[in-house]
C-alpha positions in Angstrom: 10.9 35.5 0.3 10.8 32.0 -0.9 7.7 30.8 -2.4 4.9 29.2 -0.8 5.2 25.1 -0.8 1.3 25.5 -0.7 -0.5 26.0 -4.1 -1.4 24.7 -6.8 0.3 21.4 -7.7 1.6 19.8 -10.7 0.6 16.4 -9.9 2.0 13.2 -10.1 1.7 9.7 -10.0 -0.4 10.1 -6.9 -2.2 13.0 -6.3 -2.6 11.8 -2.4 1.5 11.7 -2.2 2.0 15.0 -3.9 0.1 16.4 -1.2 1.7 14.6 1.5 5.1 15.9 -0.2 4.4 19.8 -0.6 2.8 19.7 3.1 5.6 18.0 4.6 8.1 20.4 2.4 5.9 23.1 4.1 6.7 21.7 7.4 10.3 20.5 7.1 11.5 24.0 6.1 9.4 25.7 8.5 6.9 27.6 5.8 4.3 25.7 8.3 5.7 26.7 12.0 4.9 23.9 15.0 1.8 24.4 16.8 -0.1 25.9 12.8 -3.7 24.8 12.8 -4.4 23.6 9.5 -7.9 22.1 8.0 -7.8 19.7 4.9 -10.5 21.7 3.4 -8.3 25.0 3.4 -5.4 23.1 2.5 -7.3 21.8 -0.3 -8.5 25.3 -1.6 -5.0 26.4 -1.6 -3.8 23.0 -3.4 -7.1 23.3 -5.7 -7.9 20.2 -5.2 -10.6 18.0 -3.4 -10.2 17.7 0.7 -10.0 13.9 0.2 -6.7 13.4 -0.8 -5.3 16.2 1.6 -8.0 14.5 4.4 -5.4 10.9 3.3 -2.2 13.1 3.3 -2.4 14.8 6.8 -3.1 11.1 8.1 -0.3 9.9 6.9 2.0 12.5 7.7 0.1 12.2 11.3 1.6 8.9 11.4 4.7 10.0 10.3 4.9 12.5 13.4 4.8 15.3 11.3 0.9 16.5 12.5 -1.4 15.8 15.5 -5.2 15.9 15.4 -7.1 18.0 17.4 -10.8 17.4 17.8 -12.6 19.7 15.9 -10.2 22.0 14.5 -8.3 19.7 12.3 -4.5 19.1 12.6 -1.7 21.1 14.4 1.8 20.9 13.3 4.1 18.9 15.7 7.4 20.3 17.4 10.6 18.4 17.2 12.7 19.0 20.3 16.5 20.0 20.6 17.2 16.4 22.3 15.2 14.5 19.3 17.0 16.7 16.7 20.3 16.6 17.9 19.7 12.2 18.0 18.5 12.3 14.1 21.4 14.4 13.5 23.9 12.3 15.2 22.4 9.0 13.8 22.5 10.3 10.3 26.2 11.4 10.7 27.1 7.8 12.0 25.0 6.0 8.9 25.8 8.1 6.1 29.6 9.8 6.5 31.4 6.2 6.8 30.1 4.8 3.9 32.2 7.7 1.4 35.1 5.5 2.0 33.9 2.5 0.1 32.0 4.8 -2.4 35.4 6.8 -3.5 37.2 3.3 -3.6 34.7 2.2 -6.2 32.9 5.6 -7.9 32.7 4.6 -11.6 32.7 8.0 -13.8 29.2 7.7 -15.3 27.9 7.5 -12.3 29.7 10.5 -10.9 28.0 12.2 -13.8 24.6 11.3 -13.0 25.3 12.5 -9.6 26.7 15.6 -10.5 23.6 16.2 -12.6 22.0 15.7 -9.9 23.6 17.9 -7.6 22.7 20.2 -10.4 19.2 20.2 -9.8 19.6 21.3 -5.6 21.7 24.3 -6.7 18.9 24.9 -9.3 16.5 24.6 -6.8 18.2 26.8 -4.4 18.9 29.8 -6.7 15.3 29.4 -7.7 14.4 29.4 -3.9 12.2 26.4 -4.8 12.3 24.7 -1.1 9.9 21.8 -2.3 12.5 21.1 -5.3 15.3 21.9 -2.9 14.2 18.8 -0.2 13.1 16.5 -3.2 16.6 17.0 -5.0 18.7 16.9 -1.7 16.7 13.9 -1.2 16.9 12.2 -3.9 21.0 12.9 -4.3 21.9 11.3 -1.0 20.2 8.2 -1.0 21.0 7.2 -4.9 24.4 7.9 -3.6 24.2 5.1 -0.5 22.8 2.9 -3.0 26.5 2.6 -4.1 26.9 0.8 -0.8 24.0 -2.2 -2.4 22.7 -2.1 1.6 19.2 -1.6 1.3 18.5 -1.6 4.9 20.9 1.4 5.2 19.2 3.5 2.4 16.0 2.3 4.3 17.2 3.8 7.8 18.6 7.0 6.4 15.3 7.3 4.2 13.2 6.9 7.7 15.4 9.4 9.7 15.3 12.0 6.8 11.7 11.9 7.3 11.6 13.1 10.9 14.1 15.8 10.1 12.6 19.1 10.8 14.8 22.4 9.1 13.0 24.9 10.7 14.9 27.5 9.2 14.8 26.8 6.2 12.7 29.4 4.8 14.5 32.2 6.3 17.7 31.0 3.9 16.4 31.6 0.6 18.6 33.9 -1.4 20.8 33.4 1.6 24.7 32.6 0.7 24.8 29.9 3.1 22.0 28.0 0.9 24.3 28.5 -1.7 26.9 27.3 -0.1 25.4 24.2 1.2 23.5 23.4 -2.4 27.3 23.5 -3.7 28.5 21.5 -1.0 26.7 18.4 -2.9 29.7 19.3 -6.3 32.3 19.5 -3.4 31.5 16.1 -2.3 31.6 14.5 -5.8 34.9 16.3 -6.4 36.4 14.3 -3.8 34.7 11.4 -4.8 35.6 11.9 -7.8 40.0 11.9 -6.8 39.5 8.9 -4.3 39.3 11.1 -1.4 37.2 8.7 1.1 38.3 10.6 4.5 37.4 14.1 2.6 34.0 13.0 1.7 33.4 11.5 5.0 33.9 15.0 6.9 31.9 16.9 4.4 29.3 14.6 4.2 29.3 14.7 8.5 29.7 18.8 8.3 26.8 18.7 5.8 24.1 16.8 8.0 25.5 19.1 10.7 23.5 21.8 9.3 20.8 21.0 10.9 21.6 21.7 13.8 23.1 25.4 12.6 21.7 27.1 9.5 18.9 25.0 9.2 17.9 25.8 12.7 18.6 29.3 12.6 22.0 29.5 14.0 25.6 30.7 12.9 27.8 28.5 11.9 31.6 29.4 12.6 
């Protein structure tokens, strides 16, 4: 069982923002189901912190569509549905898989190396069912890597739509071998990087996002 994305934090820059992360790390993996009722006060005993900052978190991860007030009970966790899924999904696959082809043509080898350090740290996060770690890492990988492209507005977009993706699933993967085989997909994709192979890393990169819509959502995968 993986471990709870809501407890005591190590803090960082921003105590508001690490509570807006662990909550929606909560919610993105499905730790926090849609339709939870959840009060900053008892999110904040759990954080061990002060409700202000969780009170400025759940607002801003109400705007993000990630919550919904309700009058005097606090805030209930929103539902994504198939049709909004499958559209984040598809838009992801069209913004990010393309873009592998000009990446391969250009990869410099330090830079793989960063990356692959940085795959590192999802299949680190995986085998240490760390599912906050796992959706900062996974984050973090792919949108350093469409920085490659120097289209900010892309990174932007993708950024945006990786925000409303819900992996309801999630949790039910830890310790799971298709966790490890997706944290490993991220050394796959470098490895073709890596040898030039643009079209390779374009299908991977589509297959990858594609979990969403299968593992991530509790389905099988053939």
């Amino acid at each position: 069982m993986a471990p709870s994305s809501i407890g005591p934090l190590v803090v960082g820059s921003s105590l508001r923002g690490t509570v807006e992360d662990a909550v929606a790390a909560a919610i993105i993996s499905g730790e926090l189901a849609p339709g939870t009722l959840v009060t900053a006060p008892t999110l904040a005993s759990r954080f061990g912190v002060s409700a202000t900052p969780v009170r400025e978190a759940m607002l801003n991860l109400q705007k993000r569509g990630f919550v919904e007030t309700v009058r005097n009970k606090g805030f209930r966790v929103t539902d994504v549905s198939e049709q909004d899924l499958w559209e984040i999904v598809r838009l992801r696959q069209l913004l990010e898989a393309p873009p592998m082809r000009d990446i391969a043509r250009a990869l410099q080898p330090g830079t793989a190396a960063a990356l692959r350090a940085k795959a590192q740290a999802i299949v680190d996060a995986a085998a240490a069912a760390d599912l906050a770690g796992y959706l900062a890492a996974d984050t973090e990988f792919h949108l350093e890597l469409l920085e490659l492209t120097g289209n900010q507005r892309l990174v932007a977009l993708v950024r945006d739509l990786r925000q409303q993706t819900r992996m309801v699933g999630l949790a039910d993967m830890v310790g799971t071998d298709e966790l490890a085989r997706s944290a490993a997909e991220h050394h796959q994709l470098i490895d073709l990087l890596e040898t030039r192979d643009g079209r390779g890393a374009e299908a991977l990169v589509s297959s990858h996002i594609g979990h969403v819509l299968g593992w991530w959502n509790g389905r099988a995968e053939a």
